[in-house]
Every structure is written in structure tokens, then in C-alpha cells.
Backbone bond lengths (Angstrom), bond angles and torsions (degrees), N, CA, C in turn:
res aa  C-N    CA-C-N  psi(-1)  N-CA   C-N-CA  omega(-1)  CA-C   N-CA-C  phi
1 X - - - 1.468 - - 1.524 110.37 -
2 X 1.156 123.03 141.07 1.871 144.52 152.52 0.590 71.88 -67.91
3 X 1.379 112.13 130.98 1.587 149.74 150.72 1.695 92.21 -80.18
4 X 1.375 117.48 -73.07 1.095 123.41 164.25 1.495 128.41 21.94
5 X 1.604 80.45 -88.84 1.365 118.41 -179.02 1.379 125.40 -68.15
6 X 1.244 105.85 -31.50 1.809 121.47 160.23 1.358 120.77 -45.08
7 X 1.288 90.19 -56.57 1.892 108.86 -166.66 1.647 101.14 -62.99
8 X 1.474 100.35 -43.11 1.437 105.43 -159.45 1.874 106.98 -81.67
9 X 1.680 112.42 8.25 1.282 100.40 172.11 1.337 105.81 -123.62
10 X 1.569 105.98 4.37 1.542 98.67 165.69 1.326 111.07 -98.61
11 X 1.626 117.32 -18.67 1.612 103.75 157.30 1.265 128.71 -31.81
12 X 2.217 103.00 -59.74 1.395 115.58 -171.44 1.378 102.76 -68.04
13 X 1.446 136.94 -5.92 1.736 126.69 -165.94 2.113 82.47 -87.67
14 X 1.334 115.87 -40.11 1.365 118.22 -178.68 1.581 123.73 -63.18
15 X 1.443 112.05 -34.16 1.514 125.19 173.06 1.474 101.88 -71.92
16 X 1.157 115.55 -57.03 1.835 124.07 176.84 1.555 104.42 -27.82
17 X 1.449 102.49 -61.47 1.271 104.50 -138.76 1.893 99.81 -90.28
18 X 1.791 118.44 -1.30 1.251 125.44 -164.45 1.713 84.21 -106.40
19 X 0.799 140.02 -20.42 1.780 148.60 155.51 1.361 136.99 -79.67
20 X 1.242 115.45 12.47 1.767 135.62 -140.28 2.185 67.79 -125.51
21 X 1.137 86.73 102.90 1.752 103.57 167.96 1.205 104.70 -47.96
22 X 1.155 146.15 -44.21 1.364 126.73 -158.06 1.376 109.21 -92.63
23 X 1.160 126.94 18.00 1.567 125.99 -171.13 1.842 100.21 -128.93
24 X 1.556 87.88 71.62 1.724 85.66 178.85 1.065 121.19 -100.58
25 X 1.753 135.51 157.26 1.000 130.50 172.77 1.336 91.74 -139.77
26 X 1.440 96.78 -179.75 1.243 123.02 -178.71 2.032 129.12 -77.40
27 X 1.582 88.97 -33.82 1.401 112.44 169.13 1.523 119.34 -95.78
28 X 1.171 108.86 8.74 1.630 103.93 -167.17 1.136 124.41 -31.67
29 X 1.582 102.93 -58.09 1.314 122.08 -173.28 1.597 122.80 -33.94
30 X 1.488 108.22 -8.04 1.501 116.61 -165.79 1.101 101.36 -87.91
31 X 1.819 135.32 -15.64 1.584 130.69 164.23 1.589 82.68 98.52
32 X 1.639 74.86 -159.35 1.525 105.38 -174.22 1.796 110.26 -159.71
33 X 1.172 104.91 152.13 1.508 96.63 174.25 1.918 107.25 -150.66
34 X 0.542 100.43 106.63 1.949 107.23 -175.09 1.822 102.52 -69.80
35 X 1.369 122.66 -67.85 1.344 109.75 -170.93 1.379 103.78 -110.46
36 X 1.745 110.91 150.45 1.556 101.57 168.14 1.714 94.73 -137.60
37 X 1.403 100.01 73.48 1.459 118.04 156.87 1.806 110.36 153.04
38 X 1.401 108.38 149.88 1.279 133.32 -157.53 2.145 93.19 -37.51
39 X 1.276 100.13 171.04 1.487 102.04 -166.74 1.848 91.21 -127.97
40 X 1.416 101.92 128.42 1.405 83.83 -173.03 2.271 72.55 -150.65
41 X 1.598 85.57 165.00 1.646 101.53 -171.08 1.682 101.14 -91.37
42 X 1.464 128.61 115.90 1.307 128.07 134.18 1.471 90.96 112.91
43 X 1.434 109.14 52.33 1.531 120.54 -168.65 1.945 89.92 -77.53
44 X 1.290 99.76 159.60 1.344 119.57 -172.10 1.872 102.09 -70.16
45 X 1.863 102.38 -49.57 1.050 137.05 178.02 1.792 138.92 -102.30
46 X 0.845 136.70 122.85 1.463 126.95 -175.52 1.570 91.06 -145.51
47 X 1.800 92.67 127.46 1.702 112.33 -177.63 1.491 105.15 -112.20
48 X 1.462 103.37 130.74 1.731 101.66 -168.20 1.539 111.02 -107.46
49 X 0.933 161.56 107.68 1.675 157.67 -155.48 1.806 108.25 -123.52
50 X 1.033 114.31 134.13 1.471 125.65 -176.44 1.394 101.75 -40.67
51 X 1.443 138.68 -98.80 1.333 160.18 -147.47 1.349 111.86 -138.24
52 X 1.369 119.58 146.75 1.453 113.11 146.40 1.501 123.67 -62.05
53 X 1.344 114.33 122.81 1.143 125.00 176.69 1.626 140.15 -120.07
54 X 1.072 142.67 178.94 1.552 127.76 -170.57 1.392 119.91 -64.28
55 X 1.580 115.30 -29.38 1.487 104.35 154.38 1.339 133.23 -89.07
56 X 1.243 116.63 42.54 1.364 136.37 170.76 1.502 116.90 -93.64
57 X 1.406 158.49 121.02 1.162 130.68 153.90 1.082 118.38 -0.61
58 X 1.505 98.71 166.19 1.713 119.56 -175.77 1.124 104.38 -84.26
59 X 1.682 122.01 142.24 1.474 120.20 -179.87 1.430 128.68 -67.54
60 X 0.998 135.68 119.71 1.545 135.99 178.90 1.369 110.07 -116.41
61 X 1.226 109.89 114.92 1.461 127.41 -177.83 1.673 101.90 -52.14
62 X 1.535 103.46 -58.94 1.624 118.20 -167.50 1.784 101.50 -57.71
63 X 1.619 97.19 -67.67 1.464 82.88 170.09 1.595 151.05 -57.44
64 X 1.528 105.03 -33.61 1.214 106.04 -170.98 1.875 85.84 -97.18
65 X 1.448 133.96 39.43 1.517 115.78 128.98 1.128 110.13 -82.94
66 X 1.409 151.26 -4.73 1.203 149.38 -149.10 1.991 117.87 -121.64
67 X 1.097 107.84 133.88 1.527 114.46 171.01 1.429 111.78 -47.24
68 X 1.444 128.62 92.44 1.856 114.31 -170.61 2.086 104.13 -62.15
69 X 1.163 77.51 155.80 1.669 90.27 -178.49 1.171 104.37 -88.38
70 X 1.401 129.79 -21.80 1.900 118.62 169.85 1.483 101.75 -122.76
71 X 1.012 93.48 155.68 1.515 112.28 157.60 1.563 130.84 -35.11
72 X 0.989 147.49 34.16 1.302 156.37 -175.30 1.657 104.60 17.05
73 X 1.115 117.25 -71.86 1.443 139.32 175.95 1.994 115.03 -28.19
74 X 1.753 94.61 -40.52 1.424 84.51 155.39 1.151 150.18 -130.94
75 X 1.705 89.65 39.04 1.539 85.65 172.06 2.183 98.52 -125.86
76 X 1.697 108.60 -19.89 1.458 117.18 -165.54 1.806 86.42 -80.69
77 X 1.543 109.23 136.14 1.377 97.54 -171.92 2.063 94.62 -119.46
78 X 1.409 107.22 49.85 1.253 90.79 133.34 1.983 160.35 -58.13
79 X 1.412 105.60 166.61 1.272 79.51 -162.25 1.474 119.67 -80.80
80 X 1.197 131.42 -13.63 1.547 140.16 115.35 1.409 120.97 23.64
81 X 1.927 89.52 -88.32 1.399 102.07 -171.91 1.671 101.95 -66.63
82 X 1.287 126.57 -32.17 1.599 122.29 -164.35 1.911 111.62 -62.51
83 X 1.579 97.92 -41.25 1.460 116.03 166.64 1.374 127.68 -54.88
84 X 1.252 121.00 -14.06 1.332 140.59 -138.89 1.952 86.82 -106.34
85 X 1.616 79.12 -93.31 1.514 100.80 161.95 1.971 131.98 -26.90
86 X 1.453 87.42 -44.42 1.506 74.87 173.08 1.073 116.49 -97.30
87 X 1.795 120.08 0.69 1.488 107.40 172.82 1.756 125.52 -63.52
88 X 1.842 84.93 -36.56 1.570 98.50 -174.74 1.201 109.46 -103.02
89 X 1.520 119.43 32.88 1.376 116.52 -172.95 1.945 81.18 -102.76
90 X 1.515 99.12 -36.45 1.537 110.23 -163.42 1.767 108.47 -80.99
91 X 1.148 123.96 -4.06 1.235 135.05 164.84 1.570 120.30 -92.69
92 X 1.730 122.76 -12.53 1.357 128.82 -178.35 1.506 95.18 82.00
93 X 1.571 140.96 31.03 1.317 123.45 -172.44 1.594 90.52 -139.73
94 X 1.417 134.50 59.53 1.504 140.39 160.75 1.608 112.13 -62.94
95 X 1.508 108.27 -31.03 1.177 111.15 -148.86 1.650 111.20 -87.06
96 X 1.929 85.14 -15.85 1.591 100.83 -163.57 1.755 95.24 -76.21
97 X 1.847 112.03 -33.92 1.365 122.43 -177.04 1.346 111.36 -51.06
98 X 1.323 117.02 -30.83 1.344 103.98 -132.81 1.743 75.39 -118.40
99 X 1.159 143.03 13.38 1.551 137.29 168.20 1.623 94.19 -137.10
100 X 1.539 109.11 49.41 1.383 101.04 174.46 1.566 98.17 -109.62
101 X 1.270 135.26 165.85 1.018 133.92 134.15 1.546 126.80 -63.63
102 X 1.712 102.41 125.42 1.711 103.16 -175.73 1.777 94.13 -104.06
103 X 1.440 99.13 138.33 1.944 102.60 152.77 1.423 98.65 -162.37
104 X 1.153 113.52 -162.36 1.460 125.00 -154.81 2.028 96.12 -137.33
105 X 1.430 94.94 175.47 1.293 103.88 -175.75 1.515 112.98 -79.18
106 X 1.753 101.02 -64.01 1.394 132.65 175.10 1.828 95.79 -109.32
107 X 1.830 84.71 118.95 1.730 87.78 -173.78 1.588 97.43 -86.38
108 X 1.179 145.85 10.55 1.905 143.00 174.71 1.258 92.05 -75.63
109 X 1.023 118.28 148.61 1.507 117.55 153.61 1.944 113.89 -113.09
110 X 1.665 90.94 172.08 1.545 94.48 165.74 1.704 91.24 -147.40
111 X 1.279 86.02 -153.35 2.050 105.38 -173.59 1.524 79.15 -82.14
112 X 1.024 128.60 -61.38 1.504 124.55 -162.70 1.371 113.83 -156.42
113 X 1.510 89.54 -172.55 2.219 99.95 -171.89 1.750 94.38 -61.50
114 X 1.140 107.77 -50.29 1.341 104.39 -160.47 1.622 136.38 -69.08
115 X 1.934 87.01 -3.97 1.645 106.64 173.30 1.866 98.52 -98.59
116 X 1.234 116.49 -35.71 1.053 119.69 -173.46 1.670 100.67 -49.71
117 X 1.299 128.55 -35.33 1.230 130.63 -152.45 1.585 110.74 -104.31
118 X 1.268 108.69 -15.33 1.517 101.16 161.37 1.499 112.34 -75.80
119 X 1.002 145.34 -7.78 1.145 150.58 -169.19 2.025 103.90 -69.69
120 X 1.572 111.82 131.78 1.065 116.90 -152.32 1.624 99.89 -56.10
121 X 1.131 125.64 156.22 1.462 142.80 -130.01 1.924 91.47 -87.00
122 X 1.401 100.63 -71.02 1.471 118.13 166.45 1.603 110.74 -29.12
123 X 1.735 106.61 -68.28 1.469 104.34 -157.91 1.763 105.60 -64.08
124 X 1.204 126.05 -21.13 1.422 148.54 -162.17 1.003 106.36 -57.25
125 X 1.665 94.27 -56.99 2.097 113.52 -169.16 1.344 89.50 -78.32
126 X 1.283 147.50 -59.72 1.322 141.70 -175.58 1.899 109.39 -17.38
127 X 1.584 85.47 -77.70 1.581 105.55 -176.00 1.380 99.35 -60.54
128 X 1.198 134.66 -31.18 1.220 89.56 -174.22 1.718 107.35 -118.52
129 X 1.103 122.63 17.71 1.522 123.06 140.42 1.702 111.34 -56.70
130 X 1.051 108.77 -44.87 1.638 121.88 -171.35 1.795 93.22 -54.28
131 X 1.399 109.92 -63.03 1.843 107.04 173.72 1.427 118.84 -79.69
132 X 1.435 102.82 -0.21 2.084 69.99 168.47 1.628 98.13 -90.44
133 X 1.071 137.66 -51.16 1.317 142.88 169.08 1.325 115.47 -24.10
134 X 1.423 134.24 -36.16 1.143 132.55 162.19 1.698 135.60 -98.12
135 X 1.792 90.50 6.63 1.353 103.58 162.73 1.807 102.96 -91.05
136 X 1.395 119.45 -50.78 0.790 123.29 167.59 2.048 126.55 -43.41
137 X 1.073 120.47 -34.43 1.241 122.06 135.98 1.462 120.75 -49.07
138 X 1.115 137.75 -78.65 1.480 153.59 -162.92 1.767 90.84 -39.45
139 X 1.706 116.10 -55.54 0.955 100.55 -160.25 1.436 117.91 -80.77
140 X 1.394 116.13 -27.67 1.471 136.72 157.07 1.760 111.98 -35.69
141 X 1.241 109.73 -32.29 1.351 122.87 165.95 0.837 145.77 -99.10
142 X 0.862 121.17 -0.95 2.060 138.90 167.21 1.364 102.76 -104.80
143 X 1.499 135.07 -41.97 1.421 124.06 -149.20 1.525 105.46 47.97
144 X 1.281 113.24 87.10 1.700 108.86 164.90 1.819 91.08 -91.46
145 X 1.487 103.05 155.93 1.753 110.88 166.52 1.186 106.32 -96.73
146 X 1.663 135.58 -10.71 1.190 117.43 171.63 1.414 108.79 -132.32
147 X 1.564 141.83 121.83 1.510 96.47 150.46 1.536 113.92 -121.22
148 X 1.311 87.59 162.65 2.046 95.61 178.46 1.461 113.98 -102.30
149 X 0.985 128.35 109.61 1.544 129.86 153.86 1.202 131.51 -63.38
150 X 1.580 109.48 115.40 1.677 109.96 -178.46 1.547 116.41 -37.82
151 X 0.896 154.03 70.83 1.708 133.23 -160.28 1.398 112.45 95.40
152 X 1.488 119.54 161.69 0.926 142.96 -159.55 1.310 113.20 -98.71
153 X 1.120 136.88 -16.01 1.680 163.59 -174.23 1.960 91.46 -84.24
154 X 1.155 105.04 -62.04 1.647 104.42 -177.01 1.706 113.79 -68.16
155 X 1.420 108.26 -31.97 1.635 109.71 168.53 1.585 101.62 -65.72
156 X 0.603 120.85 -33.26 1.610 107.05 -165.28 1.589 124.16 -99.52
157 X 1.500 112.91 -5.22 1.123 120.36 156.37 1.928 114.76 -110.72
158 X 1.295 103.93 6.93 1.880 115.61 156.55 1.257 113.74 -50.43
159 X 1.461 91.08 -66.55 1.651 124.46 -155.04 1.437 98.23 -98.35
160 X 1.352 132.00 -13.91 1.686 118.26 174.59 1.556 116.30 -112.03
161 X 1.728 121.93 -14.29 0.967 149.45 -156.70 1.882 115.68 -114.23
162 X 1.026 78.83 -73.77 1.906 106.30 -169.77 1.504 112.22 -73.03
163 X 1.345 108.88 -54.03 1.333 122.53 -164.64 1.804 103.55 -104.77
164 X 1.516 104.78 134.64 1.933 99.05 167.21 1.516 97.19 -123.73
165 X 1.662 85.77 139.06 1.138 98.75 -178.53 1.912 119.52 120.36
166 X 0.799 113.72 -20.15 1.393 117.56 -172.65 1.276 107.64 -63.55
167 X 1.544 105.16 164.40 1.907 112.88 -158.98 1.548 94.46 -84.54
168 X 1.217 130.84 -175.50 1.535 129.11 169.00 1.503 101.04 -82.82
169 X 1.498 114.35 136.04 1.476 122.15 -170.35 1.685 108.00 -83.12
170 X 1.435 110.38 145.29 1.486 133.91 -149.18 2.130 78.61 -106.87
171 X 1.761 122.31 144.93 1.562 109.64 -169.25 1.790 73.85 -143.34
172 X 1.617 84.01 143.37 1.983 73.92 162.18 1.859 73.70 -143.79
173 X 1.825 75.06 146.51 1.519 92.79 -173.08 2.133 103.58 -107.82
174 X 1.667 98.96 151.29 1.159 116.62 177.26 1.630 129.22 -68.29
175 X 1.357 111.97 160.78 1.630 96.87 169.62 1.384 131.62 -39.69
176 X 1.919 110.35 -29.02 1.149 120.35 165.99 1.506 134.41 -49.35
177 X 1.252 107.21 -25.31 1.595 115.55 -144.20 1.047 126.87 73.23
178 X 1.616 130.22 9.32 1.227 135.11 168.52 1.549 115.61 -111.59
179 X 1.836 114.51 135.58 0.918 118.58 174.30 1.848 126.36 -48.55
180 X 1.578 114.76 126.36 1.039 123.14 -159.73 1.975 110.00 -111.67
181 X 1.766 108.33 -31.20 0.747 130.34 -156.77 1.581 133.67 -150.78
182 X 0.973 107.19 99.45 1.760 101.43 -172.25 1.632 127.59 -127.04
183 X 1.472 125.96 120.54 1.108 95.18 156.35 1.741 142.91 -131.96
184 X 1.216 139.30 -155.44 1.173 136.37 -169.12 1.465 123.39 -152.62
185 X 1.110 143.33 -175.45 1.461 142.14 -169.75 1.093 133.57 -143.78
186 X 1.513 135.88 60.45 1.056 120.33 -150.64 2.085 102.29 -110.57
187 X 2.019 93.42 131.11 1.570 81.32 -161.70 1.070 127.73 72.07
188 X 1.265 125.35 -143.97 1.447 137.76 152.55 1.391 121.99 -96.04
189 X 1.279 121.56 11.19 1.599 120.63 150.10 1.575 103.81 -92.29
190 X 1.462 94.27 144.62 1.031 111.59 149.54 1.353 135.86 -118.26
191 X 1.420 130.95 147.04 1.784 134.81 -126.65 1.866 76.54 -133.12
192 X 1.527 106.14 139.42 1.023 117.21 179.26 1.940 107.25 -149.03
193 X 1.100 116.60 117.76 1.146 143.58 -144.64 1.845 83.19 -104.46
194 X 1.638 118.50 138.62 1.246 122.20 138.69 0.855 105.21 -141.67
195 X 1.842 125.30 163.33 1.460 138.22 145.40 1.661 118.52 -34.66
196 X 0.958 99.79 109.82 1.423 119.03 -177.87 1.704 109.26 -28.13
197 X 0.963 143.05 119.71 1.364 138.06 -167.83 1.815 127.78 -100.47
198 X 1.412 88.50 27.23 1.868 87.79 -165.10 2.062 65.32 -153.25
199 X 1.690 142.29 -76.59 1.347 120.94 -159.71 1.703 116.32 -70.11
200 X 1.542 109.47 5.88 1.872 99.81 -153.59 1.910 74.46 -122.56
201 X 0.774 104.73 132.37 1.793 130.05 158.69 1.917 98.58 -53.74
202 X 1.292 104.95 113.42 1.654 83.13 -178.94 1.795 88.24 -137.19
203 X 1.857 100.49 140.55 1.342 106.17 -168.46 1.502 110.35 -96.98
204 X 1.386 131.49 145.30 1.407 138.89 171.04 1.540 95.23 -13.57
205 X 1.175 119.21 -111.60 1.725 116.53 179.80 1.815 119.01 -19.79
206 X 0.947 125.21 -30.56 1.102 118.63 151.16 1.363 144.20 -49.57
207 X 1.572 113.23 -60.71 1.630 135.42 155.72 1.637 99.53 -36.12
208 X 1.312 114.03 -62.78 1.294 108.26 -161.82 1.674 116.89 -76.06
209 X 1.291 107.52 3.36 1.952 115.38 177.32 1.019 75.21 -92.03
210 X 1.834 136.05 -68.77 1.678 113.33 -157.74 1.320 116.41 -52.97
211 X 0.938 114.38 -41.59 1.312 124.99 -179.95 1.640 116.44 -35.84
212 X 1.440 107.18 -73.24 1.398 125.99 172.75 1.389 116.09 -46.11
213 X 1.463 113.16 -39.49 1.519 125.57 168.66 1.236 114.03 -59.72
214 X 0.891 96.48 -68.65 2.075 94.69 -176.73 1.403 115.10 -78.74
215 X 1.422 121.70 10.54 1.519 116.31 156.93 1.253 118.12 -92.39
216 X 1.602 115.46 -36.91 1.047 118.93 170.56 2.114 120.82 -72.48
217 X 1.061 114.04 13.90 1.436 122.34 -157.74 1.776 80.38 -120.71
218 X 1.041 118.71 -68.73 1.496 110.32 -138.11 1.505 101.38 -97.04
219 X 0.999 116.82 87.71 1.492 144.20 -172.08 1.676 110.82 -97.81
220 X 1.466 107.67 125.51 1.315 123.00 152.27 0.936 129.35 -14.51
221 X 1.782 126.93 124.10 1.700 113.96 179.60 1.506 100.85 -55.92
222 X 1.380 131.57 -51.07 1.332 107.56 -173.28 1.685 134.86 -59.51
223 X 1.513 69.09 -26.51 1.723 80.02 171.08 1.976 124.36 -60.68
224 X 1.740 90.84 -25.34 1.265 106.09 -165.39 1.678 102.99 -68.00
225 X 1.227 107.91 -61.67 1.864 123.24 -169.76 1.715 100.48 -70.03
226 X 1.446 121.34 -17.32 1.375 86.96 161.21 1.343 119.64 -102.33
227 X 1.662 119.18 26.69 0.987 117.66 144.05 1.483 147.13 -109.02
């Protein structure tokens, strides 16, 4: 298989279907963007993010039909990407960021979750049955060994929604009493859930459990088989 060539006709199944007249909204205009970095088979990493949203670049029809040639994450300095970066900058794992595969859950975007959701009830589930099904492909097709979900809202409709089959998810909770951290198993990936790091208030002692969590999680293939 073109990998290539894959990506680049499930873009056009995504442009089709964000131009397909009968699927109107009110926000349209906000595009859509499915990947924001190169697409390659049996990535170490795969990063999953809710929607395109207002701190995302500006929408480009021309561009975002297209496979980007870098990584978005390091050069677009949202506040996202800045969170991102210094988590795994602070774990010694930049390298894993920056050869991860980036996409989103629901490739439409709006300003936010909360515009996304006025959107008429019917047309909503449509669109976004239409993207879990083709995330669910995507991931069926890469074999990533890890992926991370921006937030905890996208783990839980991965693994309850998108994906069949996943193990029952493992939660470790924060100084708060609120879930900070979760993960799950699907196959031989494993799905790793955090508190969203730019919408969730997250306290010093907090940062540093994720921290510890996802250093201790995302381990070296060699590291893997001798265990």
C-alpha cells in the first residue's frame, strides 16, 4: 500500500463530504483539517485532539487538502502545541512528538466544543459518525504503539465510541479528586488518555503525576521485548 496515496484519498473523502451542500451549518466556514503532520505506517506515536479549533491555524482549504510536510506542533505555536512540547520536552521524549502522527477526532472545526455542539442534533451524529469511522480506519492502518489523547473527553469516546474492543480503562486520580489520567489497550496499541492541558486547570502536583505516568508508560521497543 501508498501510504501516500491513502491519506491523500481520505483527505478528498473529507473535503467531499465538508462541501456536500446538504450538510450545512452555521460555522462552516471554520473548515476542517484531519492530519497536522506527515502520515507515515507504524509510528511509535499517534496524537489524537478533539476538533479543529480557534487556536489552530487559519483554515486553508488548499492546504489542509494536503498531507503537511512538518509536523505542525513544531513550528504553529499554539497554546496546544506549546503544552505538548514541553510536556515531552520534560520527559526526554521531544523526539517521540515530533515523529508522531497528529489528527483530530472530528476533522470540522468550530471556535470551540461548545459551538460544535449546538449544531443540529441529527446533522452532528452524521458528521461525526462519518469521522470516527475513518479514524477508526486511520488507526487500523498505521498500527501506532502508542496513542495520546488531548484530554479525557477524546479517551473516552476512542475507546467507548470509535474503537471495539478495548480492555477496561486503568484512571489514576489527582490531588483534586479528579481524573487526570487514564489508560487502555487496544491490540497492540496502547491508548493513553490525559487531562486536557491548555482547557483543565492543572496544579503543580498534578503536572508532575502526568509526568511520571507517561514516562514511565512510553517505553522503548527494546525496552518493550525485554519485558
Amino acid at each position: 500500500m501508498d501510504i501516500d496515496i491513502w491519506a491523500e484519498e481520505l483527505l478528498n473523502d473529507v473535503c467531499e463530504k465538508w462541501e456536500t451542500p446538504e450538510y450545512k451549518y452555521a460555522f462552516k466556514d471554520c473548515g476542517f483539517r484531519v492530519f497536522y503532520s506527515p502520515v507515515h505506517l507504524s509510528p511509535e506515536l499517534m496524537v489524537i485532539g478533539y476538533n479543529p479549533g480557534k487556536d489552530d491555524k487559519p483554515f486553508s482549504k488548499e492546504e489542509d487538502s494536503q498531507i503537511p510536510e512538518f509536523h505542525e506542533y513544531l513550528y504553529h505555536n499554539s497554546r496546544i502545541a506549546r503544552k505538548m512540547k514541553y510536556l515531552f520536552e520534560s520527559i526526554e521524549r521531544e523526539d517521540w512528538l515530533a515523529d508522531s502522527v497528529k489528527l483530530n477526532l472530528v476533522f470540522f472545526g468550530s471556535e470551540n466544543d461548545a459551538q460544535w455542539e449546538t449544531m443540529d442534533r441529527d446533522l452532528r451524529d452524521k458528521l461525526e459518525t462519518f469521522c470516527f469511522k475513518k479514524v477508526s480506519d486511520i488507526i487500523d492502518t498505521l498500527k501506532p504503539r502508542y496513542i495520546i489523547t488531548e484530554g479525557l473527553k477524546v479517551f473516552d469516546i476512542l475507546t467507548n465510541s470509535v474503537l471495539m474492543g478495548c480492555s477496561k480503562p486503568e484512571v489514576k486520580i489527582g490531588v483534586g479528586g479528579r481524573q487526570i489520567y487514564a489508560r487502555s489497550r487496544y491490540g497492540h496499541t496502547q491508548i493513553i488518555g490525559l487531562v486536557h492541558l491548555t482547557k483543565d486547570r492543572i496544579s503543580y502536583p498534578d503536572w508532575n503525576s502526568i509526568k511520571k505516568y507517561l514516562n514511565a508508560d512510553l517505553k522503548d521497543l527494546d525496552q518493550t521485548y525485554l519485558h
